[in-house]
N, C-alpha and C positions, 0 to 999 in steps of 0.2 A: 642670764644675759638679756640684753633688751635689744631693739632693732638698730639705734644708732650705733650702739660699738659693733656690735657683728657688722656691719655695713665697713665702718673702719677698718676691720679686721681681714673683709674680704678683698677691700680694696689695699690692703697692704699684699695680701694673698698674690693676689695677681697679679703684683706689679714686681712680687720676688718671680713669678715663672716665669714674665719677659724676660728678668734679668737674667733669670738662668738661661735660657732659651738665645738670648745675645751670646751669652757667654759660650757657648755649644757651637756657635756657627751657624741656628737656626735661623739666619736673622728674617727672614720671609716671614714665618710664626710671631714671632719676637714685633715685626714691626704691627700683624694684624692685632694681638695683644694687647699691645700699649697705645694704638688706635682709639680699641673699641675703648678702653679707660679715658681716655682725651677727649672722646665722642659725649659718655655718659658726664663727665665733671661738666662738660662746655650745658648741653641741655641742661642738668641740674642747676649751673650759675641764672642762664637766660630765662629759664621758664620756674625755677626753684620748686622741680620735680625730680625726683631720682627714683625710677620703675623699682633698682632694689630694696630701697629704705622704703619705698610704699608695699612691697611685697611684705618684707623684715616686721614693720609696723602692725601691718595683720595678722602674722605668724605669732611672733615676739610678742609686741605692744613695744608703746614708746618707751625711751629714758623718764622722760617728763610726764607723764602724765598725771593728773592730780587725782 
C-alpha cells in the first residue's frame, strides 16, 4: 500500500464512525468527527498540505514516486 490510498482509505474510515456515531444518537461525537475531517480537507484545499498524507508518505512512500 502506498501513502495516498491509506490516506483515502482512512479518510473513508472515519467518516463511516461519524456515521455510525449519527446513527447511535451520539451526535455530540459524530458532530466532533466530521469536524475535524471538514477542518483537515479545508487546510489540505488552502495550503495543499495534508499532516496525514505527509506522515503516510514517510512511513509508506508515495503512489508516484519515480
Amino acid at each position: 500500500m502506498c501513502a495516498e490510498r491509506i490516506q483515502r482509505f482512512l479518510m473513508a474510515i472515519v467518516l463511516t464512525a461519524a456515521m455510525l456515531l449519527f446513527a447511535n444518537n451520539q451526535m455530540f461525537y459524530a458532530m466532533i468527527v466530521q469536524t475535524l475531517v471538514i477542518v483537515m480537507v479545508i487546510v489540505w484545499a488552502l495550503f495543499d498540505f495534508c499532516p496525514s498524507l505527509w506522515l503516510f508518505k514517510k512511513v509508506f512512500g508515495s503512489c508516484y514516486e519515480k
